[in-house]
Each structure stands twice: as structure tokens, then as C-alpha cells.
N, CA, C and O of each residue as an XYZ file, in Angstrom:
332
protein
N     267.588     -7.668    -34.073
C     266.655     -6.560    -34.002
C     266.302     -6.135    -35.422
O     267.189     -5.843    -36.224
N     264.701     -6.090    -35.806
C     264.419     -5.516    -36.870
C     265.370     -4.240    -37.181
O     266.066     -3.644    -36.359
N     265.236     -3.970    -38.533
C     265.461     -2.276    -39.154
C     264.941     -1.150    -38.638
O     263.720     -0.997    -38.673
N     265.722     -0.240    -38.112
C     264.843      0.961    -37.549
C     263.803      1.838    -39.300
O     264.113      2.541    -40.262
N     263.219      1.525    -39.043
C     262.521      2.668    -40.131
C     261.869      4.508    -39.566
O     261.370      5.036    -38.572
N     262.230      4.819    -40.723
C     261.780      6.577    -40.042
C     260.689      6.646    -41.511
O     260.682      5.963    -42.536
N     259.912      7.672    -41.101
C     259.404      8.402    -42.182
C     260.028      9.430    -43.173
O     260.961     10.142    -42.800
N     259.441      9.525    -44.624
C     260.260     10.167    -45.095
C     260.921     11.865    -44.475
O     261.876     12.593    -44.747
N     259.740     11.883    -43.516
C     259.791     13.766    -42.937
C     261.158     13.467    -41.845
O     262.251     14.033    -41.796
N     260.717     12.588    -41.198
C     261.839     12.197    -39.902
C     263.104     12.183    -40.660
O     263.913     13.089    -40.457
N     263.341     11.321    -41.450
C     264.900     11.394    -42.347
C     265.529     12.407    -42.441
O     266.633     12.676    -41.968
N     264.424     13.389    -43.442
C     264.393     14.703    -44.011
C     264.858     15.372    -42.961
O     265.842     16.074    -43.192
N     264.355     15.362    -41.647
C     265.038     16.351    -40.347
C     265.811     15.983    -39.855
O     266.373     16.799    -39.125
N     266.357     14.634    -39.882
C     267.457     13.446    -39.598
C     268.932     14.299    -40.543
O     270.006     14.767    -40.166
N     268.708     14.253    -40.988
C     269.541     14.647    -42.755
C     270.172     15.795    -42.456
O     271.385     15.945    -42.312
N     268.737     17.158    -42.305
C     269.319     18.483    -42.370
C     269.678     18.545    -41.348
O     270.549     19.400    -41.506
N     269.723     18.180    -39.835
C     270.712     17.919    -38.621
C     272.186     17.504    -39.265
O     273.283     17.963    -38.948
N     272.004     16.903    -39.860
C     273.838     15.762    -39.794
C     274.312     16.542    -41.031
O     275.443     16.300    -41.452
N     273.166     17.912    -41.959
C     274.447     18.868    -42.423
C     274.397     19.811    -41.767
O     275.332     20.569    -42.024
N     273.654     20.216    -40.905
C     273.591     21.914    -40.170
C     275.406     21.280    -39.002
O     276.328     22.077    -38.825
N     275.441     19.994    -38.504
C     276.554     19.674    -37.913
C     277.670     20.109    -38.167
O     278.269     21.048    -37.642
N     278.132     19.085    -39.401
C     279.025     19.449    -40.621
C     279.132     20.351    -40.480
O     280.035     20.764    -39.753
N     278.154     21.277    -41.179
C     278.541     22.635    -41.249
C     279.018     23.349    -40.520
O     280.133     23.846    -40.677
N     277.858     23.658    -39.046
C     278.730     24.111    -38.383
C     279.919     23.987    -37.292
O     280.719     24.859    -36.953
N     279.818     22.824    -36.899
C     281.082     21.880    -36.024
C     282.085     21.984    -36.771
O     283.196     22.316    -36.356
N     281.700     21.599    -38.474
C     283.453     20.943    -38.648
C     283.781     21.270    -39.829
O     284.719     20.764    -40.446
N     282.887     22.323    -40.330
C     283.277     23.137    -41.149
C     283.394     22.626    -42.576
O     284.154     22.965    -43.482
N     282.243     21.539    -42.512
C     282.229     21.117    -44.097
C     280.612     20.800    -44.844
O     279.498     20.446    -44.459
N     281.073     21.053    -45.724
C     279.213     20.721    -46.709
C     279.288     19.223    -47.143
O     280.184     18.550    -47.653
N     278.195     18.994    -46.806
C     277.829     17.613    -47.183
C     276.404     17.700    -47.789
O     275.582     18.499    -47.340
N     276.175     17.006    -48.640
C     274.957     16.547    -50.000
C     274.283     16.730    -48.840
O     274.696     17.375    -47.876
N     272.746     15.889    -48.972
C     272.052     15.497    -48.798
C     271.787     13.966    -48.777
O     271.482     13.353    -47.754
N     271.935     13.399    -50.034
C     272.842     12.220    -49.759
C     273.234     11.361    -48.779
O     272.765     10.377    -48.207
N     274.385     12.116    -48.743
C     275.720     11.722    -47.825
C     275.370     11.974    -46.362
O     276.025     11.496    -45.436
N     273.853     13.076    -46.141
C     273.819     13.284    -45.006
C     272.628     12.250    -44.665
O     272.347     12.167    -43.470
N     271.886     11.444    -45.575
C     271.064     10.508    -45.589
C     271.801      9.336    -45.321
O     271.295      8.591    -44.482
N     272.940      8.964    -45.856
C     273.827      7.732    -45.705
C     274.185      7.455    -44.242
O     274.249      6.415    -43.586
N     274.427      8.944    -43.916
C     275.068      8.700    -41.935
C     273.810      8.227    -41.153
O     273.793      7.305    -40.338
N     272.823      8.957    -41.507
C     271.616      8.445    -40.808
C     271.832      7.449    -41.117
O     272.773      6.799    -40.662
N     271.060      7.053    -41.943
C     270.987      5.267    -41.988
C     271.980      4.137    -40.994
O     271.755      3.245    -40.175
N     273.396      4.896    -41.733
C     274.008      4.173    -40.792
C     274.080      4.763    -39.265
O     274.169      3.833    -38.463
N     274.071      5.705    -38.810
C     273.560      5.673    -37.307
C     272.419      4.915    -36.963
O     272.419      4.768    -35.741
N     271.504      4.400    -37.460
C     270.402      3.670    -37.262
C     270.573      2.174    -37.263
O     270.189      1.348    -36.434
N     271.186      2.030    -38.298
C     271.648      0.565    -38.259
C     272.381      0.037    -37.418
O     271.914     -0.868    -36.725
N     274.059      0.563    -37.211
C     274.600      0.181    -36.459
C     274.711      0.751    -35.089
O     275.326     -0.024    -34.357
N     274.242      2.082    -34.356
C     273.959      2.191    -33.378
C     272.299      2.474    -32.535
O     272.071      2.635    -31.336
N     271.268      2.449    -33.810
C     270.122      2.589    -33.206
C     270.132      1.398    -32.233
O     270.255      2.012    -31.173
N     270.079     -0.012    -31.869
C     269.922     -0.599    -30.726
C     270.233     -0.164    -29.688
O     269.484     -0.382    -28.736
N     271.775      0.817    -29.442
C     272.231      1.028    -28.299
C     271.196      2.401    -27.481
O     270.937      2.540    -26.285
N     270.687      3.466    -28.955
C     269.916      4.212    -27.767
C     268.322      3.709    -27.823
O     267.644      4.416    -27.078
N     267.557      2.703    -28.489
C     266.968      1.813    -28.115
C     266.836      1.183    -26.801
O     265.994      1.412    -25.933
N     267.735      0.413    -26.798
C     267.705     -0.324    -25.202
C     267.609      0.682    -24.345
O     266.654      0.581    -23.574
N     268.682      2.182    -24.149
C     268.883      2.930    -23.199
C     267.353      3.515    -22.594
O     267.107      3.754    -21.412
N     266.366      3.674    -23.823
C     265.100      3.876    -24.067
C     264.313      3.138    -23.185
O     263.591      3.759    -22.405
N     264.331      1.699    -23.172
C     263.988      0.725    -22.624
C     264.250      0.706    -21.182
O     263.429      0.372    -20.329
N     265.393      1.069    -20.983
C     265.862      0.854    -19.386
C     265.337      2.019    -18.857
O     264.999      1.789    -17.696
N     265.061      3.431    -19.247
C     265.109      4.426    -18.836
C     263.497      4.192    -18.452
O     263.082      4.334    -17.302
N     262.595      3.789    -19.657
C     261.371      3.567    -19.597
C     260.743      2.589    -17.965
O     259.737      2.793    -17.285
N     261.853      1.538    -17.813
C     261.611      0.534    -17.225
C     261.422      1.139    -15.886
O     260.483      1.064    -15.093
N     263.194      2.105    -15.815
C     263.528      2.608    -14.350
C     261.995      3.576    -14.262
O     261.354      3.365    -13.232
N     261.495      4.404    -15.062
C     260.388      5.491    -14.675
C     259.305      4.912    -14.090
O     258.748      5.475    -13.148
N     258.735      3.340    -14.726
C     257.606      2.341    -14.612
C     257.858      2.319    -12.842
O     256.993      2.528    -11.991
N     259.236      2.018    -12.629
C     259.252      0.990    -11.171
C     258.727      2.348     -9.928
O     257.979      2.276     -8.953
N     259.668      3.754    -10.632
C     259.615      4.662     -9.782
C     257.468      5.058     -9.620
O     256.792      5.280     -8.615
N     257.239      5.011    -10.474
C     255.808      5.467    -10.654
C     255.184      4.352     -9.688
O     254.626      4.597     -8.619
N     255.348      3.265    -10.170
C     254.875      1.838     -9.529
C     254.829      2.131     -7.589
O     253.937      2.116     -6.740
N     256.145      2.347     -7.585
C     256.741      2.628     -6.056
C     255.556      3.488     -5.783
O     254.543      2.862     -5.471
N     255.455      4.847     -5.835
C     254.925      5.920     -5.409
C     253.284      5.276     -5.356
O     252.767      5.327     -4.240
N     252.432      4.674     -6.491
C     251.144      3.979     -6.398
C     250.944      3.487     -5.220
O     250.070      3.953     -4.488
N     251.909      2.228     -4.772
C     251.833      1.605     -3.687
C     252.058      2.276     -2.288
O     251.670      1.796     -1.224
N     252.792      3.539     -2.453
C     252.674      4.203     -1.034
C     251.395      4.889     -1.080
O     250.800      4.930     -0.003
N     250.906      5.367     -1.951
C     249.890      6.003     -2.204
C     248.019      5.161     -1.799
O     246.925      5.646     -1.514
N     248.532      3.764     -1.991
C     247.541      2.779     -1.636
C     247.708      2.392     -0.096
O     246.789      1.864      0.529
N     248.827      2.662      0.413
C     248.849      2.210      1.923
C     248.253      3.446      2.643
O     247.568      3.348      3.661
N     248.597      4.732      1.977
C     248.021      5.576      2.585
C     246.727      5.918      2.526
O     246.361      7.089      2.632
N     245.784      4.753      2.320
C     244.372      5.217      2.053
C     244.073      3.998      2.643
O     242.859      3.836      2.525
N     244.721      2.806      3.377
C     244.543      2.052      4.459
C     243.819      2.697      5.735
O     244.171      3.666      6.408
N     242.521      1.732      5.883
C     241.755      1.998      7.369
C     242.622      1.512      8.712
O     243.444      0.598      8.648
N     242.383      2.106      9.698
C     242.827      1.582     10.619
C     242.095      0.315     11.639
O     241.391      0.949     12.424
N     241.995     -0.793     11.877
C     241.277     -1.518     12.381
C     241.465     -1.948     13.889
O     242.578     -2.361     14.214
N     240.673     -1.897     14.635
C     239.946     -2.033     15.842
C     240.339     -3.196     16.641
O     241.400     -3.530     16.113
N     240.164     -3.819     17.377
C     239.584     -5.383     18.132
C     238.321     -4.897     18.578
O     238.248     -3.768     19.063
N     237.123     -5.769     18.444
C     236.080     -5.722     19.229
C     235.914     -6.005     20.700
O     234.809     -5.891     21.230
């Protein structure tokens, strides 16, 4: 799988999340930096996993939508006759 890339703004809000955490979860200051480094590496080594989840979730919504179309097309079925 390619590199996830973010924009520099996305990072930037990526970043001040993973110190507002720190901070307040666990009670420590971290750079900016250091709060750029976790991103990255959350991206690297676990962006695929909520990727795919993305994918499946996307997939399951497609089938459910899909489903509902097709009842939606039977219900606009004529009823037909014998002559």
C-alpha cells in the first residue's frame, strides 16, 4: 500500500490532537515534533488497518443501499393480465 499522505493543515490538527491527548489523558507535554512523529507513525504502520475498515464499511453501506434500490424497482412493477 502506497504512503498515506495528509496535508500540511490535516497534520497540523493530526499533531495538536496527539498533544491535547498527552496532555490531557496522561499528563504529559509533548513538542510538536514528537507529536508529528506519532502521526506519521500511526499512518504508516496502522493507517491500512482503518483504511480497509473504511472499505468494508463503505462496501457493507453500497450492498445495503443496492438492496433497498431493488425493492424499490419491484415495487414499481405492473401487474400483467392474460388476454
Amino acid at each position: 500500500m502506497e504512503k498515506i499522505e495528509f496535508t500540511r493543515q490535516e497534520k497540523e490538527l493530526m499533531a495538536g490532537k496527539v498533544k491535547a491527548y498527552f496532555r490531557d489523558e496522561l499528563n504529559q507535554d509533548i513538542g510538536g515534533f514528537d507529536a508529528e512523529f506519532l502521526v506519521d507513525f500511526f499512518a504508516r504502520e496502522m493507517g491500512a488497518f482503518f483504511y480497509n475498515r473504511g472499505l468494508y464499511d463503505a462496501e457493507t453501506l453500497i450492498t445495503e443501499k443496492v438492496s433497498e434500490i431493488s425493492e424499490l424497482l419491484l415495487e414499481l412493477e405492473k401487474p400483467v393480465t392474460q388476454a
